[in-house]
C-alpha positions as a printed Julia matrix, in Angstrom:
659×3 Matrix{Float64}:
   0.0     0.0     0.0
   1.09    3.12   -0.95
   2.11    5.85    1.62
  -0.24    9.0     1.53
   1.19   11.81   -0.11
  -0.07   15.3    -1.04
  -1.6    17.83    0.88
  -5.16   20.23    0.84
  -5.97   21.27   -2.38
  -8.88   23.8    -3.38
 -10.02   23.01   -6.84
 -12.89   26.23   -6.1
  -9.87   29.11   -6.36
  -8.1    28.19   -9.5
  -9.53   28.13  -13.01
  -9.37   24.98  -15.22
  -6.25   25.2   -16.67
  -4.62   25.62  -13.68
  -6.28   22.68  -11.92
  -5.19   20.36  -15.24
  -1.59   21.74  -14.5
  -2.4    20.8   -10.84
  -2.64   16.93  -11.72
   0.53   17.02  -14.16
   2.43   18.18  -11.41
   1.09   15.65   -8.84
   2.1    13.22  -10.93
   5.5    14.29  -11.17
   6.1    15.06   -7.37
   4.31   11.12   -6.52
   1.56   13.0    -5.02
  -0.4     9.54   -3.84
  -3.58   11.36   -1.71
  -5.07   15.18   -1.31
  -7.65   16.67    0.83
 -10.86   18.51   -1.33
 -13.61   20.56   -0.05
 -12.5    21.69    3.53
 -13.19   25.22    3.03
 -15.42   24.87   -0.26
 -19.31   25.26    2.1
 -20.12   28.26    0.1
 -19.04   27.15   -3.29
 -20.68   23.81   -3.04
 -23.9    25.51   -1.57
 -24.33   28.96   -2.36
 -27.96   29.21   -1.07
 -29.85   27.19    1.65
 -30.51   23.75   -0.37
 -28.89   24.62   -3.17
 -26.28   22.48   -4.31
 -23.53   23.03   -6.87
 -21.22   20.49   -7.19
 -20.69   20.56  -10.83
 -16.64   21.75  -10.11
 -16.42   19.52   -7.5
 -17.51   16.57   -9.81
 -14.93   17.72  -12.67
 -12.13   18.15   -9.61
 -12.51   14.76   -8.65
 -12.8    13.37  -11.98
  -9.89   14.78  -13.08
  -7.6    13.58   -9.85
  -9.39   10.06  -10.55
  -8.21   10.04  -14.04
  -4.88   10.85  -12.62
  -4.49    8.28  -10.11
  -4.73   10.43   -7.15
  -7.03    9.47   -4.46
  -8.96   11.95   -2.51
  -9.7    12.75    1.49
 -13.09   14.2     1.0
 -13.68   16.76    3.49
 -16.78   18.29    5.02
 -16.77   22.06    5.02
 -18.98   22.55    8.18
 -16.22   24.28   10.03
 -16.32   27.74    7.68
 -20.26   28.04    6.94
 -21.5    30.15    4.28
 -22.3    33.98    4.73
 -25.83   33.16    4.13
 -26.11   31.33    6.99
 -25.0    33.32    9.79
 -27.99   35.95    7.78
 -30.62   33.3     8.13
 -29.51   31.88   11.68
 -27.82   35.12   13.42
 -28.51   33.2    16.89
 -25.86   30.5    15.58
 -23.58   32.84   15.7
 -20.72   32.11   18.71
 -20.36   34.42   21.77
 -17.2    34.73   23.42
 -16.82   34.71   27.2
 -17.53   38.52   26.99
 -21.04   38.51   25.54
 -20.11   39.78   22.45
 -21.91   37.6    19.44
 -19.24   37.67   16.56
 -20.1    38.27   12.65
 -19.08   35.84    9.55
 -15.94   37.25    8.35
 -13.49   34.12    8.94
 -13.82   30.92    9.58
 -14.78   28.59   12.81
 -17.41   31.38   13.23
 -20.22   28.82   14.63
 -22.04   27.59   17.57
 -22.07   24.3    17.68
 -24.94   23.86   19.82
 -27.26   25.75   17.46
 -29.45   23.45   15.99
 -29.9    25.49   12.95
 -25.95   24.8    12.39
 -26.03   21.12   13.41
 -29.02   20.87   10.85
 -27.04   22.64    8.12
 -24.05   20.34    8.59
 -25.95   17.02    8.43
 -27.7    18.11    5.45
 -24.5    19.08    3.65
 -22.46   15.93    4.9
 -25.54   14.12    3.74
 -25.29   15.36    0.23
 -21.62   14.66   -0.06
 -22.25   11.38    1.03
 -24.74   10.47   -1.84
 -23.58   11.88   -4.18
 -19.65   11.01   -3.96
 -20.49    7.01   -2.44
 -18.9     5.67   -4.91
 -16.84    7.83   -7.07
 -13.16    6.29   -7.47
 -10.84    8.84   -6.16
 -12.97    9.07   -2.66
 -10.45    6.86   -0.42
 -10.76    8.96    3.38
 -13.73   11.41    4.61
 -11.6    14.14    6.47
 -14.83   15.48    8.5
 -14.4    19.16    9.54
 -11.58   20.9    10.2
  -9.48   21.22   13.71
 -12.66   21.56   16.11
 -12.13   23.82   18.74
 -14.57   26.38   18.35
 -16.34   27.42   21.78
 -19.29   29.88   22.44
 -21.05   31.22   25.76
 -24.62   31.85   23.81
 -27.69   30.77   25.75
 -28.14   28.0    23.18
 -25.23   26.78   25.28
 -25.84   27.57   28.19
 -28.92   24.91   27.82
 -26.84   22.73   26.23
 -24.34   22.85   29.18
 -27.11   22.41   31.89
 -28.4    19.18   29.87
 -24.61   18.03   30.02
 -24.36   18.48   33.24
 -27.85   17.1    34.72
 -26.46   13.8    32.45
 -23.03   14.15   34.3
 -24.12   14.55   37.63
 -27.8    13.62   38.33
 -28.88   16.47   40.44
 -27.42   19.99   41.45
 -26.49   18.39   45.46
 -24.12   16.28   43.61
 -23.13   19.27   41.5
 -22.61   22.01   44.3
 -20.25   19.13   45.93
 -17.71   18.67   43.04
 -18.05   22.26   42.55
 -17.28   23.12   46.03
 -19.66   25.91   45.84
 -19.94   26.55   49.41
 -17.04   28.7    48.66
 -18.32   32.24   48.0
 -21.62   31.4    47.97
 -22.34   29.94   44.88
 -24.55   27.26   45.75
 -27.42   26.2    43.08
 -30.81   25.81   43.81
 -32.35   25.88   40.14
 -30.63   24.37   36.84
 -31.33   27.44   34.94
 -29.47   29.58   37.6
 -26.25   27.39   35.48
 -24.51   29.17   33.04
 -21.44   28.93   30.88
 -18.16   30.69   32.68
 -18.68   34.5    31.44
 -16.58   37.57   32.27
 -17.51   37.57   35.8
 -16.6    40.02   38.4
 -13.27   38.19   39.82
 -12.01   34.71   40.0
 -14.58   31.8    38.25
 -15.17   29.03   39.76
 -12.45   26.29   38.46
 -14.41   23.05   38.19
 -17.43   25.62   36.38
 -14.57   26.42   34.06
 -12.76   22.74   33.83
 -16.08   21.0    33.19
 -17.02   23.55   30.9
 -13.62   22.52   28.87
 -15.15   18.85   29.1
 -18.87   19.91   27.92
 -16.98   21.58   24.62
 -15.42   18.66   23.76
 -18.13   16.17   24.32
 -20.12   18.95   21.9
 -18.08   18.86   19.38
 -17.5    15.22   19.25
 -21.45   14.5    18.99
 -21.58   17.42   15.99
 -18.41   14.9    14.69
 -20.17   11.69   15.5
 -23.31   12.95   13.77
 -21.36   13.65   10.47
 -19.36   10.59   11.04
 -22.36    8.57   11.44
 -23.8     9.64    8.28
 -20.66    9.01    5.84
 -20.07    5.48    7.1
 -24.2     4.49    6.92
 -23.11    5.48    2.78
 -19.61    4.16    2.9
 -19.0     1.61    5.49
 -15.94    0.77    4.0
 -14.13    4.32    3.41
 -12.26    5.2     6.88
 -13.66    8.81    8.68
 -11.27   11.29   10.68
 -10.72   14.56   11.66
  -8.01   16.53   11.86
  -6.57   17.28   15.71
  -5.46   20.72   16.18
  -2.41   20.88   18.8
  -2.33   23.62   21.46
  -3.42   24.56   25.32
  -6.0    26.73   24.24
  -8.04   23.38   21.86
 -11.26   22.63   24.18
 -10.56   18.89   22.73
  -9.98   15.45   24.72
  -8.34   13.87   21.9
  -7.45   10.52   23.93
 -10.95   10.6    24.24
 -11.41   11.51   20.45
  -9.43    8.68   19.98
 -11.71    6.06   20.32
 -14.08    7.3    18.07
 -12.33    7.99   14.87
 -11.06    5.32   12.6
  -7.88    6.9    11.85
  -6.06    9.52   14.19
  -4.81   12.57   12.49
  -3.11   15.85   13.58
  -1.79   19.03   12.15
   1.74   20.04   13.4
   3.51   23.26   12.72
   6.75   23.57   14.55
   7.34   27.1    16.91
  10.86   26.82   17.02
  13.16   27.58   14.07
  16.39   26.13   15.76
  17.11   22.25   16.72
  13.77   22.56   19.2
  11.64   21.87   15.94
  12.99   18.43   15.42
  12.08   17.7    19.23
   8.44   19.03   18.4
   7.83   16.95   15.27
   9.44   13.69   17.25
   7.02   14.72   20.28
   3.56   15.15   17.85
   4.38   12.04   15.93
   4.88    9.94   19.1
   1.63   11.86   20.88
  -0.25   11.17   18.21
   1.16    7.43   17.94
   0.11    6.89   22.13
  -3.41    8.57   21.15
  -3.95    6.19   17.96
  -2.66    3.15   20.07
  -4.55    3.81   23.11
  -7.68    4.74   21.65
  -8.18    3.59   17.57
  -6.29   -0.17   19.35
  -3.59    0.6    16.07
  -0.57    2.73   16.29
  -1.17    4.31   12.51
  -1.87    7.49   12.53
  -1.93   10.37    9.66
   0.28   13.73    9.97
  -2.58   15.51    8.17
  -1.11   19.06    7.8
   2.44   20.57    8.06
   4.2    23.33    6.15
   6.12   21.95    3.65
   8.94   25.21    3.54
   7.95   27.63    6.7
   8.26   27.71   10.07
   5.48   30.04   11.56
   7.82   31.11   14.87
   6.15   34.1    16.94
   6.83   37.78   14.67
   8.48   35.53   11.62
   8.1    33.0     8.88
  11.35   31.23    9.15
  12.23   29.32    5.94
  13.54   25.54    5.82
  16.46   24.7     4.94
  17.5    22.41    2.35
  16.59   18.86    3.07
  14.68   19.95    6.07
  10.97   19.14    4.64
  11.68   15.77    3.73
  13.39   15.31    6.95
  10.63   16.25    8.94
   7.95   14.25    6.84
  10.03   11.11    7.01
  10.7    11.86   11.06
   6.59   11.5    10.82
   6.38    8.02    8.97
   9.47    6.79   11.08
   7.03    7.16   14.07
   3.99    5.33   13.02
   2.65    8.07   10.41
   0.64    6.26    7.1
   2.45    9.47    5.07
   3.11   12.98    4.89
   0.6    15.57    4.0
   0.82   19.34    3.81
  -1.21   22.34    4.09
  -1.32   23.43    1.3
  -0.91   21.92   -2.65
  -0.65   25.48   -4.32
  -0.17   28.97   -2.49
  -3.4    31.22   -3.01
  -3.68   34.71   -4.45
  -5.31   36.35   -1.94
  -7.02   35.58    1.16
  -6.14   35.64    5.24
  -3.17   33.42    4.71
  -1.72   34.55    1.08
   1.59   33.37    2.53
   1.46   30.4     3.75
   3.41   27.47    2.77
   2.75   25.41   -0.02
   4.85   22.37   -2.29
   3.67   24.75   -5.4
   4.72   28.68   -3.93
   3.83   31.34   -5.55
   6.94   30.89   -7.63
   5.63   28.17   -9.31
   7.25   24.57   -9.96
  10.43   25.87  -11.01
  11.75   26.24   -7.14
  13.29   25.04   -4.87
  10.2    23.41   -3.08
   8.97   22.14   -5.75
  11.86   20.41   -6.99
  12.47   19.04   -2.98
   8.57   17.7    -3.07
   9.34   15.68   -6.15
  12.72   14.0    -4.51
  10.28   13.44   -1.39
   7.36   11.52   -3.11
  10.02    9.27   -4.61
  11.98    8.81   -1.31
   8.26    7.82    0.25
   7.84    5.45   -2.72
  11.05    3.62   -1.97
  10.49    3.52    1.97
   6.23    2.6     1.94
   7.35   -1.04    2.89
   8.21    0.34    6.13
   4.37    1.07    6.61
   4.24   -2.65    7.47
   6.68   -2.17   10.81
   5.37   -1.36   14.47
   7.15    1.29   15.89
   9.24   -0.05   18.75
   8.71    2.38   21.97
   9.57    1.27   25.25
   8.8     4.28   27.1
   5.35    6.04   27.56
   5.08    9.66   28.58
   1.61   10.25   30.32
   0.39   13.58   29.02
  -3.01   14.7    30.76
  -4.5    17.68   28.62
  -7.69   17.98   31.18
  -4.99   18.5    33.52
  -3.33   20.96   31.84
  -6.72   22.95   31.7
  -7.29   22.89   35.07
  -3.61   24.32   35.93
  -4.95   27.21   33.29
  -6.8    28.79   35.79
  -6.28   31.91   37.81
  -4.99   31.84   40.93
  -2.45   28.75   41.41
   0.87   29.12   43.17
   2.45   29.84   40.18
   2.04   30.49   36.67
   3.89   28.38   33.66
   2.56   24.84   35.35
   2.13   23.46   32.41
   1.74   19.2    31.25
   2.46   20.34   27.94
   5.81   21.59   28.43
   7.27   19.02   31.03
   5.95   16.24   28.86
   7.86   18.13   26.11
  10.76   18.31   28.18
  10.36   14.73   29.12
  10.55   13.44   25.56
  13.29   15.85   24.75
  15.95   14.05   27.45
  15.08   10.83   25.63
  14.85   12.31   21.96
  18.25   13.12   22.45
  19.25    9.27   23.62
  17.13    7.87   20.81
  14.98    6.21   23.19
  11.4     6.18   21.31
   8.41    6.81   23.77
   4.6     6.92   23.35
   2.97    9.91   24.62
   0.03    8.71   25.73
  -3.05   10.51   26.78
  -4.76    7.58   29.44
  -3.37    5.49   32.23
  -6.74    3.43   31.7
  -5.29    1.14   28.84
  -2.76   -1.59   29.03
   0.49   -0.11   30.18
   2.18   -3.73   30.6
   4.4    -2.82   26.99
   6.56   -0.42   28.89
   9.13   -1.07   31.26
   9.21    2.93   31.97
   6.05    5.11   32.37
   7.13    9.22   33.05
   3.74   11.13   34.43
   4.52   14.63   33.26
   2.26   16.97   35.9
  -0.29   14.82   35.73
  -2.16   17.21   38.48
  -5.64   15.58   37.9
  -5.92   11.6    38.69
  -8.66    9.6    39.54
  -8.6     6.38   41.99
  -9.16    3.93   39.59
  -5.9     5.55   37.95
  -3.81    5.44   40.71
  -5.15    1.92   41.26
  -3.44    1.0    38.42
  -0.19    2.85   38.38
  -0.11    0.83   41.67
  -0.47   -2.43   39.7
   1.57   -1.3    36.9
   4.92   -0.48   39.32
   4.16   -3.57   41.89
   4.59   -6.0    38.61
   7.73   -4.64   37.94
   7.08   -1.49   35.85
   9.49    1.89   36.67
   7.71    5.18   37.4
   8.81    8.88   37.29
   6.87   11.55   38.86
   6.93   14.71   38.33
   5.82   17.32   40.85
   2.17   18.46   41.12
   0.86   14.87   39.79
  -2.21   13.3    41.37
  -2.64   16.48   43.78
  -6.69   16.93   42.66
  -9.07   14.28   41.96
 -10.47   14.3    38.43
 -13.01   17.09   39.35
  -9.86   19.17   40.27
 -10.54   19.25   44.06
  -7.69   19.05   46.2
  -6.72   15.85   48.12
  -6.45   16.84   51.55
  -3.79   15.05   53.96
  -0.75   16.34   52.35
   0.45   16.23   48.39
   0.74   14.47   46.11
  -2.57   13.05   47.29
  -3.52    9.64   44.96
   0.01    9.23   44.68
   1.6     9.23   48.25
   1.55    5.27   49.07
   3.33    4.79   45.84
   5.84    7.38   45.88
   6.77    6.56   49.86
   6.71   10.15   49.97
   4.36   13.15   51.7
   4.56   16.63   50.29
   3.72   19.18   53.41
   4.22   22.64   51.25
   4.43   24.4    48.05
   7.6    26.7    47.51
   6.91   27.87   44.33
  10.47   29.38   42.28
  10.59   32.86   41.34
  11.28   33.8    38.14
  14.89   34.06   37.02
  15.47   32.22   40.3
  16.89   28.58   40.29
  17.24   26.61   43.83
  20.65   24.18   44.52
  20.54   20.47   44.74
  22.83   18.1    46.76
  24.08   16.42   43.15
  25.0    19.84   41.86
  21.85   20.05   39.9
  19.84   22.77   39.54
  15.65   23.16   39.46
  13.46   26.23   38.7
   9.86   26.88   38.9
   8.74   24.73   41.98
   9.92   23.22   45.02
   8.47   21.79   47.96
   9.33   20.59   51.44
   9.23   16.71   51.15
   8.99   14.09   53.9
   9.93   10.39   52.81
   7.45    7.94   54.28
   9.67    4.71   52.83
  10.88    6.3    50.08
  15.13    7.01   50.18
  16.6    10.52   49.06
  18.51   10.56   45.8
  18.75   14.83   46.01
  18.27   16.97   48.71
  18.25   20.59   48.1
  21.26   22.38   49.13
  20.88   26.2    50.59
  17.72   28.13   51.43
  14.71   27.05   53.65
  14.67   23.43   52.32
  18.27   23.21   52.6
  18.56   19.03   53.88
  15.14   18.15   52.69
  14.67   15.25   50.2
  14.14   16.82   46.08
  14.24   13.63   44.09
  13.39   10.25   46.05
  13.52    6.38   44.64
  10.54    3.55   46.22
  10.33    0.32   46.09
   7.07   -0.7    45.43
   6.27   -4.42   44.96
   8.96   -5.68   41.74
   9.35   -1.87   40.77
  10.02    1.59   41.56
   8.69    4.78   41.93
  10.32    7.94   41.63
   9.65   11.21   42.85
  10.97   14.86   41.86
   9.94   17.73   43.25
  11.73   20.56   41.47
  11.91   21.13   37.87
  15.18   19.99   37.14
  17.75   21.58   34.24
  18.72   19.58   31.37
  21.46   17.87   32.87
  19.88   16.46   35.86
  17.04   15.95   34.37
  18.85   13.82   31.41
  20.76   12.16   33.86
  17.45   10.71   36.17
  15.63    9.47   33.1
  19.22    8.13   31.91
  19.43    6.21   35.41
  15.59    5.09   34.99
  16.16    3.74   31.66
  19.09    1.72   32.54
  17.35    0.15   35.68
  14.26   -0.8    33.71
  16.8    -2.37   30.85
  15.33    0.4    28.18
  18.08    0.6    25.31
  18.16    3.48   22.43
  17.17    2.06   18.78
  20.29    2.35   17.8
  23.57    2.15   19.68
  26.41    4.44   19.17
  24.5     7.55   17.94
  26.26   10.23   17.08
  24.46   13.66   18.68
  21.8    15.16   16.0
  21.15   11.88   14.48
  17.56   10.72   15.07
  17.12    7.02   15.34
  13.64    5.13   15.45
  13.22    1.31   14.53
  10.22   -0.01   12.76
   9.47   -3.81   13.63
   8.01   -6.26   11.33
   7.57  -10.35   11.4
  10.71  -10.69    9.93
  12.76   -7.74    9.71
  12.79   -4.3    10.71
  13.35   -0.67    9.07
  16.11    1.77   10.88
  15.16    5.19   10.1
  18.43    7.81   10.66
  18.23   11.67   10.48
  20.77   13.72   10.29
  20.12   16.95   11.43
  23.45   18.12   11.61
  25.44   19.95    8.99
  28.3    17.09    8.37
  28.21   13.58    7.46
  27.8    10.48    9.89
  28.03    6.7     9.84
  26.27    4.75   12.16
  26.2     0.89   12.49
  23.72   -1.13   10.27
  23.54   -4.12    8.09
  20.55   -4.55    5.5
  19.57   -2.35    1.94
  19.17    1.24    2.33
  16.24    1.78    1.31
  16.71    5.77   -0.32
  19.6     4.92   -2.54
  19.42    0.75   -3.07
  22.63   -0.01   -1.73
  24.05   -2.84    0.52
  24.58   -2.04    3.69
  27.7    -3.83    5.47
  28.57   -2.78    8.81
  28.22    1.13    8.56
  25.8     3.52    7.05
  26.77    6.87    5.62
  23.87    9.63    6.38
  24.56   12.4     4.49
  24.01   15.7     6.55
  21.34   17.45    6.66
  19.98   14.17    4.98
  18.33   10.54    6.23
  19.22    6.85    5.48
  16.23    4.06    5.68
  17.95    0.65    6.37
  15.77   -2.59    6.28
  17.73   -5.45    8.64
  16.79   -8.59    9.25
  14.16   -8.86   12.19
């Protein structure tokens, strides 16, 4: 099976002959797969029931006739100007009260029934009229939910959530913990969406209001999902994941309800750091796909083939760079490499973003580097048959990160996100492969080493089976401000960190949160920043104690025994070194090895395991030539392999070994 090339394309702003130029040139990049109609709501129906698809048909057709297959998209996330006219109360309302106009996209509420009306209807019609055409080979449903709204649709919407949730409003006031100021409930309808209040809203209001989004969105998903596989049972439905703190999306809970997990990733970081990011989204959405679809494929669905969008700049790649991050992608579990976009527009909000066919044309640079890509993907797509081998999983939390989102906490910049980031990076750099995963509910038994990465929120049944997981042998890191709150983000009383203290051996009295541009000493000759906290071990021994200041003695980093494993503990957020070093001492003890031995520093490594041989994937993201042991065929170039592989820099070498 081919690997999925290609990238959005939007047939509806270019004129024929461009769009017969469009296919000539897929075929000579290897384009295998693009995405049609995300956007395309008003062109396909430019008046309420009125359908147009006669471009749409001749768009398909021609990719058909060209051997391209097609991810047919529903455009429900950018309606039509007519319908915010006709349905003004589906309009979204942000936390202020103000009801925003059409004008962009996402501008929606998706608990209007007028909009969840007009999206069936239009997923409908896509669905009988393009059943059976040839090219159709994914539905690509939406694009990156996250849209919120406050309206009063909502707010009913909301209370009917939360009477399902909770039963009745004594239950509710409880997990709430609205004693506090007075907030008690004595009627449903007195329950409202968090708006601009007068000080501090209530937390749980705000983290189950998070929850209630994305249990929203999914049904408006499910509904359009529900509807393309009743026409196509055997054509796969997804959506794409948008990546970020401020996406009001479970996706390990998405994950179980998709039949193919998919993200967009767009690096932040123009230097090394946006290698790290691209290894940590592949392997996040690898844990997601294998803890939720039950298969580790997955689908990068959107990158930027030449830019890097960092904060005040558009940083372009270098040479090589595109093809090094798309095969990064399929070395961790992806079924190809797709881009946003096929062909840069005209005009429009974002006239500059990146596409394989700029606004220079095909004779460029980018071009010319997409065409040596689809053939390097042609020669590697046997790999697609290999499980990605990951010892390590990396428990990333994003309800938890939410709830350390709101105002008020001992600190600001707590944040699951970034430690599981940092995490990843200490083991990136080892070329130890981990799974990011987003539940502790699934089997965990496939890795020796589990790292919890402020996992604030945890619920018993979780910490029942971390319990399991470590007394069978399994080796745990902690990181400070894990299970602290139960799952409705209330605070487990009797000292931190709460669901976690008979496994850790360890009891957490106070809080000393870092100040900024501060750092505090440890025994090793470590550093930490951020957070620190006085620590009593209960059974647990003392690895670190901090040296100086008010916790100068007192245990930072602590190792338990716990049945055949080990739990540790660490309080402070540690700089690179220590923090390389621990998971470097973890690893060892729970016999973790890198996928390759001998790597030389800015050489990625991941393995790929099949029934009888395996596919070494090496990227070079250095600026000079390495070898690295291997034996097998490289894959990119054909050749034997006998001992040592050269990968050129800036460059990548796929070597299939025997299993």
């Amino acid at each position: 099976m081919p690997l999925w090339y290609g990238g959005d394309y939007n047939p509806e702003q270019w004129p024929d002959d461009v769009q017969a130029e469009d296919v000539d040139l897929m075929r000579r990049a290897g384009v295998t797969m693009v995405t049609v109609g995300v956007f395309a709501w008003s062109w396909l129906e430019p008046a309420p029931g009125r359908y147009t698809f006669g471009g749409l048909d001749r768009a398909l057709d021609r990719l058909a006739a060209g051997g391209v297959a097609v991810a047919l998209a529903t455009p429900t996330a950018s309606p039509p100007p007519w319908f915010g006219l006709a349905h003004p109360e589906a309009l979204p309302v942000t936390p202020d009260g103000v009801r925003l106009s059409h004008g962009s996209r996402d501008t929606y509420c998706v608990s209007a029934p007028a909009y969840r009306d007009a999206a069936r209807r239009i997923a409908a019609a896509l669905a009988s009229r393009y059943a059976g055409h040839p090219a159709l080979a994914l539905w690509h449903v939406h694009n990156e939910y996250g849209t919120t709204c406050h309206c009063d649709l909502t707010a009913g919407a909301f209370r009917s959530w939360l009477r399902a949730r909770y039963g009745d409003l004594d239950t509710l006031n409880d997990v709430w913990t609205t004693a506090f100021w007075g907030q008690r409930y004595t009627d449903w309808a007195q329950i409202r969406p968090p708006r601009a209040t007068q000080y501090l809203p209530n937390p749980t209001q705000v983290l189950d209001f998070r929850r209630f989004t994305s249990d929203e969105l999914l049904a408006a998903y499910a509904e359009q999902r529900d509807l393309l596989r009743a026409a196509t049972p055997e054509v796969p439905v997804t959506t794409n994941y948008v990546l970020g703190g401020w996406v009001p999306v479970d996706h390990a809970r998405w994950s179980r309800e998709v039949d193919l997990v998919a993200i967009d990733h767009y690096p932040s970081d123009a230097g090394p750091a946006a290698e790290e990011e691209t290894a940590f989204a592949a392997d996040l959405a690898r844990g997601w796909a294998t803890h939720g679809t039950g298969t580790p494929d997955w689908l990068l669905m959107e990158t930027a083939p030449n830019l890097i969008y960092t904060p005040g700049r558009m940083h372009t790649k270098e040479p090589g760079r595109m093809s090094r991050h798309s095969l990064a992608a399929v070395a961790r579990g992806s079924r190809g490499a797709m881009y946003f976009q096929w062909r840069a527009p005209r005009g429009g909000a974002e006239l500059f973003h990146s596409a394989l066919v700029p606004h220079a044309g095909p004779d460029s640079r980018v071009f010319r580097e997409a065409v040596t890509l689809g053939g390097q993907l042609t020669r590697i797509a046997e790999a697609v048959d290999g499980r990605v081998q990951a010892p390590v999983a990396i428990g990333y939390d994003e309800p938890s990160g939410w709830a350390l989102q709101a105002p008020a906490l001992p600190a600001t910049g707590l944040d699951p996100w970034t430690e599981a980031q940092r995490a990843h990076r200490a083991l990136w750099r080892r070329g130890i492969t981990a799974d990011v995963i987003g539940t502790l509910d699934g089997d965990l038994t496939a890795y020796p080493m589990l790292i919890l990465a402020v996992h604030y929120l945890m619920s018993d049944a979780q910490a029942a089976a971390l319990r399991t997981w470590v007394a069978a042998g399994g080796h745990l890191v902690v990181t400070y401000l894990s299970g602290v709150a139960d799952r409705h983000g209330r605070i487990r009383t009797g000292g931190y960190p709460g669901a976690l203290r008979d496994l850790l051996g360890v009891r957490v009295e106070e809080f000393h949160p870092v100040a900024a541009g501060s750092r505090v000493r440890l025994s090793t000759g470590d550093t930490g920043d951020l957070w620190s906290e006085t620590v009593h071990c209960t059974g647990a021994e003392a690895l670190a104690s901090y040296a100086g200041g008010v916790l100068d003695g007192r245990p930072a980093i602590t190792r338990h025994g716990y049945g055949a494993g080990v739990a540790w503990y660490v309080s402070t957020r540690l700089d690179e070194p220590g923090r390389d070093a621990l998971l470097a001492t973890v690893a060892a003890a729970a016999g973790v090895r890198p996928a390759c031995s001998g790597l030389p520093p800015g050489v990625e490594a991941v393995r790929r395991v099949g029934a009888d041989r395996s596919w070494l994937f090496l990227l070079n993201h250095t600026t000079t030539d390495h070898e690295v042991d291997a034996d097998g065929v490289e894959l990119l170039t054909g050749a034997a392999v006998s001992g040592r592989v050269r990968v050129p820099a800036g460059g990548a070498a796929v070597v299939r070994t025997a299993a």
